[in-house]
PDB file of N, H, CA, C and O in Angstrom:
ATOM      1  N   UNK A   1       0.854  -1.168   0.000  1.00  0.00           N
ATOM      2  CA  UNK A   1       0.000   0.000   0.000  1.00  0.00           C
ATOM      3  C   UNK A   1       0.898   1.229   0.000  1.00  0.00           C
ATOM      4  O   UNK A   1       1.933   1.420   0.639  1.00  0.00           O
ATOM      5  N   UNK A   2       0.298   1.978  -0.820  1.00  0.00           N
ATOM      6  H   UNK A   2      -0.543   1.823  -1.339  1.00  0.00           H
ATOM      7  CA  UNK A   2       1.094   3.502  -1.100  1.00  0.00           C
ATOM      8  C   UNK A   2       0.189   4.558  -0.726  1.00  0.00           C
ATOM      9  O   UNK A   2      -0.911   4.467  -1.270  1.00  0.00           O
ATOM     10  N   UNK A   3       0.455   6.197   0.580  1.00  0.00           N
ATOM     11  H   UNK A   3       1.349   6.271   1.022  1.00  0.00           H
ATOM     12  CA  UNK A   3       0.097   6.793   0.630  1.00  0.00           C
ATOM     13  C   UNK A   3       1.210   8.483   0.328  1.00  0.00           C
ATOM     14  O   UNK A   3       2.412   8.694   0.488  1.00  0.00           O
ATOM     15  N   UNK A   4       0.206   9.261  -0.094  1.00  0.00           N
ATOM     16  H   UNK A   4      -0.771   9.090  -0.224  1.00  0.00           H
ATOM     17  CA  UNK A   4       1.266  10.069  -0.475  1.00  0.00           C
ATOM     18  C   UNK A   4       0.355  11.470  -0.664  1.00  0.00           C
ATOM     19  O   UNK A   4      -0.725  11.488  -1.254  1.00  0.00           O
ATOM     20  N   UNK A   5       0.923  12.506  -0.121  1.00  0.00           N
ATOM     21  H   UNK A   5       1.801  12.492   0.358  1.00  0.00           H
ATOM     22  CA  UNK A   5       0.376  14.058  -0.724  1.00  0.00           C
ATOM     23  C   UNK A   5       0.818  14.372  -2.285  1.00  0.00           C
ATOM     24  O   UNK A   5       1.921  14.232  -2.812  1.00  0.00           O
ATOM     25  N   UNK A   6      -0.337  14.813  -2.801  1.00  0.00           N
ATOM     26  H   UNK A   6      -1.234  14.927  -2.373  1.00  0.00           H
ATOM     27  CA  UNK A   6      -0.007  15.732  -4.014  1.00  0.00           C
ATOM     28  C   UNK A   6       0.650  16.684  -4.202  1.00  0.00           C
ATOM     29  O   UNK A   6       1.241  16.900  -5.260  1.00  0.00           O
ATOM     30  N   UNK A   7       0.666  17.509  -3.089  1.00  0.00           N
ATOM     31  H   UNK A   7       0.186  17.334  -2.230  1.00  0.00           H
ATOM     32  CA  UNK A   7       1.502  18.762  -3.467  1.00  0.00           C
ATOM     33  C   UNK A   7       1.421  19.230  -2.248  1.00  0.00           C
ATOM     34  O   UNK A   7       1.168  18.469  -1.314  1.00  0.00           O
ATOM     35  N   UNK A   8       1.639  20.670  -2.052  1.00  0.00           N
ATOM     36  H   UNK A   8       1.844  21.289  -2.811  1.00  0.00           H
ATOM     37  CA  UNK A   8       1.678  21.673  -0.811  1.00  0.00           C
ATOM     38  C   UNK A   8       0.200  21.944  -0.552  1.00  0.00           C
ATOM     39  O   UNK A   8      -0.669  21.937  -1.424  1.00  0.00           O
ATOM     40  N   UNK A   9       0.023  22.171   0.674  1.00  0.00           N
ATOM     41  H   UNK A   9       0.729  22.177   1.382  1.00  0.00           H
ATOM     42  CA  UNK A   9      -1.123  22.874   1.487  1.00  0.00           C
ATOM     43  C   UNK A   9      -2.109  24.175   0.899  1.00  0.00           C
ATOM     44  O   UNK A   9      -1.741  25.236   1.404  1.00  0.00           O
ATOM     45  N   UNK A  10      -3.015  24.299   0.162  1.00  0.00           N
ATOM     46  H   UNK A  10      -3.314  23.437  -0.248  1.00  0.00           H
ATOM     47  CA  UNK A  10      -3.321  25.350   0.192  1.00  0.00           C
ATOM     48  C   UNK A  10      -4.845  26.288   1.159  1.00  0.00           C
ATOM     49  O   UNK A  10      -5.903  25.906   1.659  1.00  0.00           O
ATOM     50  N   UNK A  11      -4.163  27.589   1.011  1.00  0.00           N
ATOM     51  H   UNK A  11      -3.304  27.900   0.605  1.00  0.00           H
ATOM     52  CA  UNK A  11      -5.722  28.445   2.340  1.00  0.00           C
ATOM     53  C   UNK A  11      -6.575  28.141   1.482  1.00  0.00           C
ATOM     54  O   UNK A  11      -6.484  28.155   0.255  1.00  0.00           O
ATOM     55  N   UNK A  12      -7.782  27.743   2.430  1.00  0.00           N
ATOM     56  H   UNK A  12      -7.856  27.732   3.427  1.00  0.00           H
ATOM     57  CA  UNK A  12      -8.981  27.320   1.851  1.00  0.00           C
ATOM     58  C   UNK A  12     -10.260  28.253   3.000  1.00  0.00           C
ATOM     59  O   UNK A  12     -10.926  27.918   3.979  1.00  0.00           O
ATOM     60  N   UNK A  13     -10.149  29.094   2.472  1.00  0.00           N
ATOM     61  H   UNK A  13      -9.608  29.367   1.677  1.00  0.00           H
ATOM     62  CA  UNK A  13     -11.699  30.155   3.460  1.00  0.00           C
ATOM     63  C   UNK A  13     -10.243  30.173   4.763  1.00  0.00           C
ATOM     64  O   UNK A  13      -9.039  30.401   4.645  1.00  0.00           O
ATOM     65  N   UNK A  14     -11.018  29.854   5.805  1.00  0.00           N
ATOM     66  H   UNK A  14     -11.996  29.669   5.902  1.00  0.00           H
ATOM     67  CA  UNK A  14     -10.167  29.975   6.915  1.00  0.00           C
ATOM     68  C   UNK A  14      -9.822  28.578   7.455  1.00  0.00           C
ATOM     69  O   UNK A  14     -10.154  28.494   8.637  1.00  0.00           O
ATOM     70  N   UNK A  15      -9.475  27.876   7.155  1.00  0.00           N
ATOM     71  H   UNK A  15      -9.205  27.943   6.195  1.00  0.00           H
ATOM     72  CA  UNK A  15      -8.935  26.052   6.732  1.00  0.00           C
ATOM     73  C   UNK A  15      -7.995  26.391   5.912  1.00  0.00           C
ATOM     74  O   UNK A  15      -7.834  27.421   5.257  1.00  0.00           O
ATOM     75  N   UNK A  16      -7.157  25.084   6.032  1.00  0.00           N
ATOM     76  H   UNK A  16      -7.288  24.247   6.563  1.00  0.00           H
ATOM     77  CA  UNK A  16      -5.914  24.729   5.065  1.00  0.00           C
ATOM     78  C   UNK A  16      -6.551  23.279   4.233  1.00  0.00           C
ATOM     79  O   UNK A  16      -6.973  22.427   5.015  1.00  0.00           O
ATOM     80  N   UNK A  17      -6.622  23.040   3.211  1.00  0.00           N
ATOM     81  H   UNK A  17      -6.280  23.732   2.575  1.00  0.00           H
ATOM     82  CA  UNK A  17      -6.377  21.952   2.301  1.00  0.00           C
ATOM     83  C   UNK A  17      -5.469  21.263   1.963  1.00  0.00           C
ATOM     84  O   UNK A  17      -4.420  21.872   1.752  1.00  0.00           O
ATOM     85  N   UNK A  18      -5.452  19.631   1.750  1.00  0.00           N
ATOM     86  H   UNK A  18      -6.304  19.136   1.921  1.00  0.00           H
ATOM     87  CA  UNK A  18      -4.195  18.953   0.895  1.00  0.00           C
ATOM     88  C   UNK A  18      -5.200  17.997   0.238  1.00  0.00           C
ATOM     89  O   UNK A  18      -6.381  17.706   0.427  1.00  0.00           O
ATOM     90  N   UNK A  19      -4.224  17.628  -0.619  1.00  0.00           N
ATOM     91  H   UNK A  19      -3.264  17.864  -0.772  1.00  0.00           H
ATOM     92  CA  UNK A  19      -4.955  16.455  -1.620  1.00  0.00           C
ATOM     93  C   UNK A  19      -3.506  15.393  -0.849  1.00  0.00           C
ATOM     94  O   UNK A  19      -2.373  15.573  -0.403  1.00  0.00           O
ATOM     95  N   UNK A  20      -4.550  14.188  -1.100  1.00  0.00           N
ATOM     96  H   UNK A  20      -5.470  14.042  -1.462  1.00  0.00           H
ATOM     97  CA  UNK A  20      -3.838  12.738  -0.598  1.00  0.00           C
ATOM     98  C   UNK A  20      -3.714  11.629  -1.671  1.00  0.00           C
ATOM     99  O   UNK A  20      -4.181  12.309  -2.585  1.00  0.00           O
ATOM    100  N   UNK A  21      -3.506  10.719  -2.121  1.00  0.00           N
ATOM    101  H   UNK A  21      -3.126  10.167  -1.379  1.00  0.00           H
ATOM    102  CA  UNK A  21      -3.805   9.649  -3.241  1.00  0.00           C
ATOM    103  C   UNK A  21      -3.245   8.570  -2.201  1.00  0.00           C
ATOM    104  O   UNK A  21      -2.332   8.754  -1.395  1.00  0.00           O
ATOM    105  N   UNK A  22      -4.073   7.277  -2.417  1.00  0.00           N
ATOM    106  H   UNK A  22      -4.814   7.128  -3.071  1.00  0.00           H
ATOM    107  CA  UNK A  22      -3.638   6.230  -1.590  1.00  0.00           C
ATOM    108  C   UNK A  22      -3.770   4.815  -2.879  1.00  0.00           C
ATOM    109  O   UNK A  22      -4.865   4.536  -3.366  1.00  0.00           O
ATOM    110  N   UNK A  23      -2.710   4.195  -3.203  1.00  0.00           N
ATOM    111  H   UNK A  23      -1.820   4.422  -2.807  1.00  0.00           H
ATOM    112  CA  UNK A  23      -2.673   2.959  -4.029  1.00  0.00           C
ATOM    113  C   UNK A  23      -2.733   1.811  -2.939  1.00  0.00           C
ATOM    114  O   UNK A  23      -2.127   1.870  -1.869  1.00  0.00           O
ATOM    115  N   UNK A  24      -3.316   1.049  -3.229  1.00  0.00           N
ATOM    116  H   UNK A  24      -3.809   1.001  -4.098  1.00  0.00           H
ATOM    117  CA  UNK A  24      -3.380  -0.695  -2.646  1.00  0.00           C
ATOM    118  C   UNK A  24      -3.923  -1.876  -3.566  1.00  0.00           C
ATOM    119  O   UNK A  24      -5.093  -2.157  -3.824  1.00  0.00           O
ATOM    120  N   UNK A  25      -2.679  -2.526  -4.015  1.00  0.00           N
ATOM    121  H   UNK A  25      -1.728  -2.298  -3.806  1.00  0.00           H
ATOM    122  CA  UNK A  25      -2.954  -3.298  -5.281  1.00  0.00           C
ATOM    123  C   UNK A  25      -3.985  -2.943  -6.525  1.00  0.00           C
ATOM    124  O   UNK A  25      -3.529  -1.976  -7.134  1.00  0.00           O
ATOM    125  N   UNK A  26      -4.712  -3.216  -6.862  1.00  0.00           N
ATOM    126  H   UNK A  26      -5.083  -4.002  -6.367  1.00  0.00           H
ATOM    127  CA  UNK A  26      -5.669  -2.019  -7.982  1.00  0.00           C
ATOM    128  C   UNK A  26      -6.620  -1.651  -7.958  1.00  0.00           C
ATOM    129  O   UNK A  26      -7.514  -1.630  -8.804  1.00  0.00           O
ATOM    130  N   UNK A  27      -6.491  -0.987  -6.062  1.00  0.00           N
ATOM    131  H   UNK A  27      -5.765  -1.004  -5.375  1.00  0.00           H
ATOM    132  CA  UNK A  27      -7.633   0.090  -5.439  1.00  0.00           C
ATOM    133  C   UNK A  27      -6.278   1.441  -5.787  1.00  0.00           C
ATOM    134  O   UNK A  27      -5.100   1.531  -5.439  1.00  0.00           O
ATOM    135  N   UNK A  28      -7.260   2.390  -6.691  1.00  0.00           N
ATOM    136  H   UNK A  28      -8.217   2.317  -6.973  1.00  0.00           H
ATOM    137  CA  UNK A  28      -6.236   3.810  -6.394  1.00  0.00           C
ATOM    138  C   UNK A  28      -7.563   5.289  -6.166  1.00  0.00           C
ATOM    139  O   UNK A  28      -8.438   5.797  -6.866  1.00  0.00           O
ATOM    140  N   UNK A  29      -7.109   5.454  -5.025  1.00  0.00           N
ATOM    141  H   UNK A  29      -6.398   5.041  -4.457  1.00  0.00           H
ATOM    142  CA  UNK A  29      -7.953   6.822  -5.014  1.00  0.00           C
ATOM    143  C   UNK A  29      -7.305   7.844  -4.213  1.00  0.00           C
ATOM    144  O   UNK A  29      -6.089   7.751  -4.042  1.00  0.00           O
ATOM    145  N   UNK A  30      -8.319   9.351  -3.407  1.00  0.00           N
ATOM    146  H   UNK A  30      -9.307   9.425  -3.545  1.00  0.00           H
ATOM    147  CA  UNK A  30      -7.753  10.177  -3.138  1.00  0.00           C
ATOM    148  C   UNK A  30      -8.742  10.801  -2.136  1.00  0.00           C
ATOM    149  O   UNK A  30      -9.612  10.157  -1.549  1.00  0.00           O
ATOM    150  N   UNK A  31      -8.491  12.302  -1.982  1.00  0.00           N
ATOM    151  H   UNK A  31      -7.785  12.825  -2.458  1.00  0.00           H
ATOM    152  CA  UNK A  31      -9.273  12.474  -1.566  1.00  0.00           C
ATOM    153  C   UNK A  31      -8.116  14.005  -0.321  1.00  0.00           C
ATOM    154  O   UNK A  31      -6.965  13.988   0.115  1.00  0.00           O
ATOM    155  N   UNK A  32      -9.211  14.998  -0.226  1.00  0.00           N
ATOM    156  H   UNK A  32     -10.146  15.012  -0.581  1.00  0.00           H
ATOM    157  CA  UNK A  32      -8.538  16.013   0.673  1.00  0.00           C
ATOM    158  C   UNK A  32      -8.872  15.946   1.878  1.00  0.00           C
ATOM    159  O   UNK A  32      -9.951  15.597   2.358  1.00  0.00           O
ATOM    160  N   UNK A  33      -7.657  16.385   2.524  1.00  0.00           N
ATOM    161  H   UNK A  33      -6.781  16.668   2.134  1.00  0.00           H
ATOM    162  CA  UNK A  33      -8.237  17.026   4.345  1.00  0.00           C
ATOM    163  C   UNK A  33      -8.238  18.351   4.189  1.00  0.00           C
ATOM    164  O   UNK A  33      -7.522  19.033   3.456  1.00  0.00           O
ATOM    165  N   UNK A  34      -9.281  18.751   5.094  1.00  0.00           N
ATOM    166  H   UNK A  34      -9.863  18.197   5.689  1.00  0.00           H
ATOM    167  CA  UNK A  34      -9.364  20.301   5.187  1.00  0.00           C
ATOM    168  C   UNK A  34      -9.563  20.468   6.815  1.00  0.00           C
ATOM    169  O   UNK A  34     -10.502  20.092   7.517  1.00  0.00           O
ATOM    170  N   UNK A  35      -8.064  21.328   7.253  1.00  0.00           N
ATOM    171  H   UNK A  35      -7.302  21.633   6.683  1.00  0.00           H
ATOM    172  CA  UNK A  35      -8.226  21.264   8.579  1.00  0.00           C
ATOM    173  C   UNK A  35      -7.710  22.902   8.938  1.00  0.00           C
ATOM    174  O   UNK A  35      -6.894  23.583   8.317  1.00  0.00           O
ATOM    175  N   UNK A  36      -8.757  23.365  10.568  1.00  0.00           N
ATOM    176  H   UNK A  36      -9.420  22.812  11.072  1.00  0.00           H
ATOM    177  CA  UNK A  36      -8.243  24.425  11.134  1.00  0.00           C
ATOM    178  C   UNK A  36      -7.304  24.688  11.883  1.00  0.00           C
ATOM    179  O   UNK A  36      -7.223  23.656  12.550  1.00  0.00           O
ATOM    180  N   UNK A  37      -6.521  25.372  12.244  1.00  0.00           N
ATOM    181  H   UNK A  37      -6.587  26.210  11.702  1.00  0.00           H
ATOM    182  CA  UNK A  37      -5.666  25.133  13.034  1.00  0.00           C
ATOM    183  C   UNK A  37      -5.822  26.631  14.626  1.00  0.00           C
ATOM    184  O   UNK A  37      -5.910  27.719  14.057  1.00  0.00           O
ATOM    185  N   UNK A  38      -5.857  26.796  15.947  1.00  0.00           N
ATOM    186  H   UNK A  38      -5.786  25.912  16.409  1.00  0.00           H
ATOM    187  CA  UNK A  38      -5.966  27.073  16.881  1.00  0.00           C
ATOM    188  C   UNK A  38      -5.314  27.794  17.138  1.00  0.00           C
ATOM    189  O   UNK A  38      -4.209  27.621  16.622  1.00  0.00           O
ATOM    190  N   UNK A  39      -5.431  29.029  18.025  1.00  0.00           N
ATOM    191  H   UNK A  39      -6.328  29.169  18.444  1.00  0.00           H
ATOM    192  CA  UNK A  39      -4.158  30.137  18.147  1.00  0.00           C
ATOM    193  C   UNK A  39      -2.828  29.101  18.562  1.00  0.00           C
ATOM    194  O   UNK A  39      -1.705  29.137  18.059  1.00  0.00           O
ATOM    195  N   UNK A  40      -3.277  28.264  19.531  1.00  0.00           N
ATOM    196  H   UNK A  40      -4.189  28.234  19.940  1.00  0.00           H
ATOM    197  CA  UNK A  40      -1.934  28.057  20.312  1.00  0.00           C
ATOM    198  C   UNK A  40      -0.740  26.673  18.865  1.00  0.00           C
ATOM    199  O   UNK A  40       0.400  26.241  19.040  1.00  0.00           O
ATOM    200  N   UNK A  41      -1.468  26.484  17.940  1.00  0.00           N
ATOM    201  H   UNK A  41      -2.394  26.835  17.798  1.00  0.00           H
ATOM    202  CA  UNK A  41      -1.225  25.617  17.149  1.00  0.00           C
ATOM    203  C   UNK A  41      -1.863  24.204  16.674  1.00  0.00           C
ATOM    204  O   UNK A  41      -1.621  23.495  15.697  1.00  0.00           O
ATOM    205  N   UNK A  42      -2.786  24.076  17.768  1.00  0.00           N
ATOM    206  H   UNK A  42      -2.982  24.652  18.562  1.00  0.00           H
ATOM    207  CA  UNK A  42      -3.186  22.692  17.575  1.00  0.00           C
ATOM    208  C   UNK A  42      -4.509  22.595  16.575  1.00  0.00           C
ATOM    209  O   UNK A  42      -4.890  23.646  16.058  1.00  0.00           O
ATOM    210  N   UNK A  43      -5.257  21.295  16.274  1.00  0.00           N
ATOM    211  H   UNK A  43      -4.948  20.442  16.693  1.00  0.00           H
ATOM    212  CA  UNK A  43      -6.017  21.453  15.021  1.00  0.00           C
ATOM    213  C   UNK A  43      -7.282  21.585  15.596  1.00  0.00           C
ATOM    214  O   UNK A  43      -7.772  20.792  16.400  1.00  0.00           O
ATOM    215  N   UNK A  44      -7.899  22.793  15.089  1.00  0.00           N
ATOM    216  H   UNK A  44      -7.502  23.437  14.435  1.00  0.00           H
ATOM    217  CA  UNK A  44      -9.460  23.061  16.135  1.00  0.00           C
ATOM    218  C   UNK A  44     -10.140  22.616  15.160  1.00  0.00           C
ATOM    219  O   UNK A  44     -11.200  23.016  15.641  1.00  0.00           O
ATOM    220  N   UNK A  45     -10.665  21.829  13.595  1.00  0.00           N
ATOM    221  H   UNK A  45      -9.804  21.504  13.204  1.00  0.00           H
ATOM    222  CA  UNK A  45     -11.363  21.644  12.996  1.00  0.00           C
ATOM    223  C   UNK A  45     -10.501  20.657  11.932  1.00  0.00           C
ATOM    224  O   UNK A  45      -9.466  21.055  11.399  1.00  0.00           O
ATOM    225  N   UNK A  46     -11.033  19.394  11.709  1.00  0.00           N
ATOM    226  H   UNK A  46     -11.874  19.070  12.142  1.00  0.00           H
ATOM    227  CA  UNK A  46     -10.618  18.146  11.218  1.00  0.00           C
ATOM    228  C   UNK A  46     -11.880  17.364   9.835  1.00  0.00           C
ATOM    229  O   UNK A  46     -12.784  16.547  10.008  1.00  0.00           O
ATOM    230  N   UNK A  47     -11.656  17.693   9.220  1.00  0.00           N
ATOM    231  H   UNK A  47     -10.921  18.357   9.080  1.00  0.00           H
ATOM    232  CA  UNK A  47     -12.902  17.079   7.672  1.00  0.00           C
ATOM    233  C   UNK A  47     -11.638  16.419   6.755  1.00  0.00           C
ATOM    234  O   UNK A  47     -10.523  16.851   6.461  1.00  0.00           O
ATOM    235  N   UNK A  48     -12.428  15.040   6.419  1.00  0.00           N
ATOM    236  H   UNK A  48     -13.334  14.690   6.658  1.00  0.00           H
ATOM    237  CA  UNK A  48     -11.955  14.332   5.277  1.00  0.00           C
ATOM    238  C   UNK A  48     -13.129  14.353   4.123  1.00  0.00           C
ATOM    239  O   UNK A  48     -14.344  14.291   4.313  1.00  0.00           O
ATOM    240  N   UNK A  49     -12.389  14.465   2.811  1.00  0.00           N
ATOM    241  H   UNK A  49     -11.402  14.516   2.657  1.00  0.00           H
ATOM    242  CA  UNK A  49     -13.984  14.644   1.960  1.00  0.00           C
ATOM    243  C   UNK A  49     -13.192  13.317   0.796  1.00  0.00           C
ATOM    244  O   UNK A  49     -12.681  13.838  -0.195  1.00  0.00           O
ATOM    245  N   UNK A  50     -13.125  12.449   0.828  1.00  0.00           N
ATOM    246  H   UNK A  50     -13.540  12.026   1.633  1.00  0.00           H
ATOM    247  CA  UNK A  50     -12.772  11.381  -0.104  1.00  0.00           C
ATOM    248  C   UNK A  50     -13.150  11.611  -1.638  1.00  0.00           C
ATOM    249  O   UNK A  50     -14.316  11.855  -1.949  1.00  0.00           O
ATOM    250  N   UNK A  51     -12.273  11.538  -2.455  1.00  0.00           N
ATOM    251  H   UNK A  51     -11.326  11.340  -2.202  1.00  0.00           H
ATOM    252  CA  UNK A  51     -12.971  11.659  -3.904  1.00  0.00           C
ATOM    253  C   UNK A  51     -14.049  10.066  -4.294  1.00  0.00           C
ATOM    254  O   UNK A  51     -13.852   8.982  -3.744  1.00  0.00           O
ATOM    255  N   UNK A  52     -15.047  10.307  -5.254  1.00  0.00           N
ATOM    256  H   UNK A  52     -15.206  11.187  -5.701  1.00  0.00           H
ATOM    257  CA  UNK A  52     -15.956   9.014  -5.413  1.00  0.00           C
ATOM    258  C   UNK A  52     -15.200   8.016  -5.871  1.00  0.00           C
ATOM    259  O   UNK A  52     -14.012   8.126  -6.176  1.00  0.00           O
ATOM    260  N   UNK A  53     -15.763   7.167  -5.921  1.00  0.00           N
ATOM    261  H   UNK A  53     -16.728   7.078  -5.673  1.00  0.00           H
ATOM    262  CA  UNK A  53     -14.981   5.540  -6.036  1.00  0.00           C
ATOM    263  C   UNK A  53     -15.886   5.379  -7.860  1.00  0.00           C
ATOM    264  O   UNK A  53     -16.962   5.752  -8.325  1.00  0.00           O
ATOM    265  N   UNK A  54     -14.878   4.741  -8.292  1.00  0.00           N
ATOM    266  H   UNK A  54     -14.003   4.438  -7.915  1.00  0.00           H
ATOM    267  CA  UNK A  54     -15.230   4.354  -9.844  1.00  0.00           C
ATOM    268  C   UNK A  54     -15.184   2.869  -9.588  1.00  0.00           C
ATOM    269  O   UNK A  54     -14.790   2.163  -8.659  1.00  0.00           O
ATOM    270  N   UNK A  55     -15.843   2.624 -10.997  1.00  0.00           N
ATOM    271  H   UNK A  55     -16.163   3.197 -11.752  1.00  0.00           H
ATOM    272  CA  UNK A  55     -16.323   1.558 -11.514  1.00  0.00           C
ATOM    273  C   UNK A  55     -14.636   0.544 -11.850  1.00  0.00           C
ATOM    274  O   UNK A  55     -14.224  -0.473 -11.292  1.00  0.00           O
ATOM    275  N   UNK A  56     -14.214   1.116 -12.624  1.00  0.00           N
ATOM    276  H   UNK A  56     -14.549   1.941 -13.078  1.00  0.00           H
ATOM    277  CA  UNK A  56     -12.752   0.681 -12.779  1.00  0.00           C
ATOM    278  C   UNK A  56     -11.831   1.113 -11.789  1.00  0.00           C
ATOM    279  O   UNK A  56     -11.846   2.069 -11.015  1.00  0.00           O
ATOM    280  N   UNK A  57     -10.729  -0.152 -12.066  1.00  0.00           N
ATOM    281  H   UNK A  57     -10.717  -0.929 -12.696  1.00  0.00           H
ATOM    282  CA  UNK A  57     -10.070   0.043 -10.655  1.00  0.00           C
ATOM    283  C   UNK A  57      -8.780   0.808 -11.282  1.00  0.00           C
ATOM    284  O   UNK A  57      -7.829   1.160 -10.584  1.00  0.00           O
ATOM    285  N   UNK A  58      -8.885   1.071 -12.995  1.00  0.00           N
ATOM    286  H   UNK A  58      -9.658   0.785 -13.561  1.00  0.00           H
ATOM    287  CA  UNK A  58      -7.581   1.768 -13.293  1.00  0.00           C
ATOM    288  C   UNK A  58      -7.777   3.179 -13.890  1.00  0.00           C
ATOM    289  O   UNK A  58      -6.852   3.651 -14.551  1.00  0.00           O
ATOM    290  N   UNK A  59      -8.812   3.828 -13.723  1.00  0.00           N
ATOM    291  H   UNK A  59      -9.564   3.445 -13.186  1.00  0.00           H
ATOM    292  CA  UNK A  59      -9.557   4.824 -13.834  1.00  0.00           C
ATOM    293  C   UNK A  59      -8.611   5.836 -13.317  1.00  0.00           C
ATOM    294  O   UNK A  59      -8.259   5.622 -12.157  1.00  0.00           O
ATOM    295  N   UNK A  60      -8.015   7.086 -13.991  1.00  0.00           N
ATOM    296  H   UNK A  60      -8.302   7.260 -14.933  1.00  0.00           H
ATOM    297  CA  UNK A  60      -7.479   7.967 -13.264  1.00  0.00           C
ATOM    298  C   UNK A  60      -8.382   8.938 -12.155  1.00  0.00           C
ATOM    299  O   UNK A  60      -9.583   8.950 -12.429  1.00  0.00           O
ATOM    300  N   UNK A  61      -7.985   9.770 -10.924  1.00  0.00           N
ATOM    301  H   UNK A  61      -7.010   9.760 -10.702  1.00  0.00           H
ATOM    302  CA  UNK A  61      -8.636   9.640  -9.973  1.00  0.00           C
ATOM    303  C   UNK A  61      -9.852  11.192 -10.693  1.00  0.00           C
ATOM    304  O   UNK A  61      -9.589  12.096 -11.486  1.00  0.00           O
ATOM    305  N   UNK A  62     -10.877  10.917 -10.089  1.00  0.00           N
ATOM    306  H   UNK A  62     -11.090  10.182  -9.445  1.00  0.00           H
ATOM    307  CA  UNK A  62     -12.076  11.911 -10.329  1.00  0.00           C
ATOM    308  C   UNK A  62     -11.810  13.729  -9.890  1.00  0.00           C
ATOM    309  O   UNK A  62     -12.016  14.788 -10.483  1.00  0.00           O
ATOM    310  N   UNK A  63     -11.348  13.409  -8.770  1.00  0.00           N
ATOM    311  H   UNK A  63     -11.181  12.548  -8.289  1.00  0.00           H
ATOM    312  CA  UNK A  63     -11.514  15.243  -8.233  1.00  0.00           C
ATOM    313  C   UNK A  63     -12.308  15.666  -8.356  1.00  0.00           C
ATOM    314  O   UNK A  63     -12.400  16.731  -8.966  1.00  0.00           O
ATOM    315  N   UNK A  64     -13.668  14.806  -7.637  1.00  0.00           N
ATOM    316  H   UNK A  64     -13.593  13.940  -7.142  1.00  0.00           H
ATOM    317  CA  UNK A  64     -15.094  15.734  -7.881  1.00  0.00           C
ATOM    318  C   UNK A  64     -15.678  15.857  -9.655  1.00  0.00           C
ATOM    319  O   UNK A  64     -16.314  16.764 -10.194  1.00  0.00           O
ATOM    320  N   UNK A  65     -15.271  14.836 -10.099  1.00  0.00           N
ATOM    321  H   UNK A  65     -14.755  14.099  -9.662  1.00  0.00           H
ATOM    322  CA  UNK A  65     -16.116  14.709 -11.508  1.00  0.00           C
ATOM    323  C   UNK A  65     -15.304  15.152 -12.825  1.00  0.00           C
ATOM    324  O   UNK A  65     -15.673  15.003 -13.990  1.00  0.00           O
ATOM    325  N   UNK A  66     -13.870  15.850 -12.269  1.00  0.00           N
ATOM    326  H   UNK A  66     -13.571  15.972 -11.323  1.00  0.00           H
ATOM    327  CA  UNK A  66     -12.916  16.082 -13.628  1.00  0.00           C
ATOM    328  C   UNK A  66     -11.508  14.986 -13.564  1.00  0.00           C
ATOM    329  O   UNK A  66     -10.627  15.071 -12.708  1.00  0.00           O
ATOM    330  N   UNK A  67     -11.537  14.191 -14.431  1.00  0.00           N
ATOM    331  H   UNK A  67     -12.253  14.122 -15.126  1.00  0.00           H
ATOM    332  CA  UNK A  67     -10.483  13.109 -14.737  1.00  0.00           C
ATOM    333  C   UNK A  67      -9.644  14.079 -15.192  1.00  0.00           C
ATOM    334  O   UNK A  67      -9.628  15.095 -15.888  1.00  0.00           O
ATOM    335  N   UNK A  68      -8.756  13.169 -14.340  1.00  0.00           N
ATOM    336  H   UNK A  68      -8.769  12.344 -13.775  1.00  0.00           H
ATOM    337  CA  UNK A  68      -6.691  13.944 -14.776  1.00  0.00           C
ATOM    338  C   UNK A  68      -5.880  13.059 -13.878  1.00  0.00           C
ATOM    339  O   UNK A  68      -6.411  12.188 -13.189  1.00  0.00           O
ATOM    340  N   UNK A  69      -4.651  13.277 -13.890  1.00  0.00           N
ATOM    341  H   UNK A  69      -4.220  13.984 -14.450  1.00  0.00           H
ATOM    342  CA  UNK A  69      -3.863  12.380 -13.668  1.00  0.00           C
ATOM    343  C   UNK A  69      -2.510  13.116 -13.248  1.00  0.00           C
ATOM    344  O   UNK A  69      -2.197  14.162 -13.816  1.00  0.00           O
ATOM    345  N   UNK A  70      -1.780  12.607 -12.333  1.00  0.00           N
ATOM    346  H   UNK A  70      -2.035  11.757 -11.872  1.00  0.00           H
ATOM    347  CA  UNK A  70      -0.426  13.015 -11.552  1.00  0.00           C
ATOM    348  C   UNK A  70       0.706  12.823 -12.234  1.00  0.00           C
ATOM    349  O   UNK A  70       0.717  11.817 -12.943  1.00  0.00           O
ATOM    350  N   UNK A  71       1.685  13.512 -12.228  1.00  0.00           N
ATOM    351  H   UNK A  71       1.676  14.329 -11.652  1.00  0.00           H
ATOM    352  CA  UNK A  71       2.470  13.185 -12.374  1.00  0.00           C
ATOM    353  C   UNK A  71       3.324  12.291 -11.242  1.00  0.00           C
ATOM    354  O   UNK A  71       3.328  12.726 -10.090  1.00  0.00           O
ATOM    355  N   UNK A  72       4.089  10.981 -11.555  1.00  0.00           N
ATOM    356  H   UNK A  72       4.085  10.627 -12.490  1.00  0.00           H
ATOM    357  CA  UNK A  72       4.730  10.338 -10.816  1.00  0.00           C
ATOM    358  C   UNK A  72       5.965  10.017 -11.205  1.00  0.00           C
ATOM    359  O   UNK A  72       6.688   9.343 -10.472  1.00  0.00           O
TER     360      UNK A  72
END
């Protein structure tokens, strides 16, 4: 099993965003966290929003309904 960030963090409203992709034999998907973070540093607000699951298991990943693909 392979987990891995896409890229850097970006501000999202008053939240931070990342995109994630997770491979496990020929399950591949993704999916963002969007989390707050607290004066003193710690995380005051925690959401996972998973991208949808396809029909094929070699389907590049959705992002909410637009197909594209990573570079690796």
């Amino acid at each position: 099993m392979r987990f891995g960030l896409t890229g850097a963090a970006w501000p999202d409203g008053d939240a931070w965003g990342i995109e994630y992709t997770i491979d496990a034999g020929e399950f591949h998907n993704g999916g963002i966290w969007r989390a707050r973070l607290a004066a003193d540093g710690r995380i005051a607000f925690l959401s996972h929003h998973p991208f949808a699951l396809r029909d094929e298991p070699d389907a590049p990943p959705t992002h909410g309904g637009s197909p594209h693909t990573h570079d690796r």
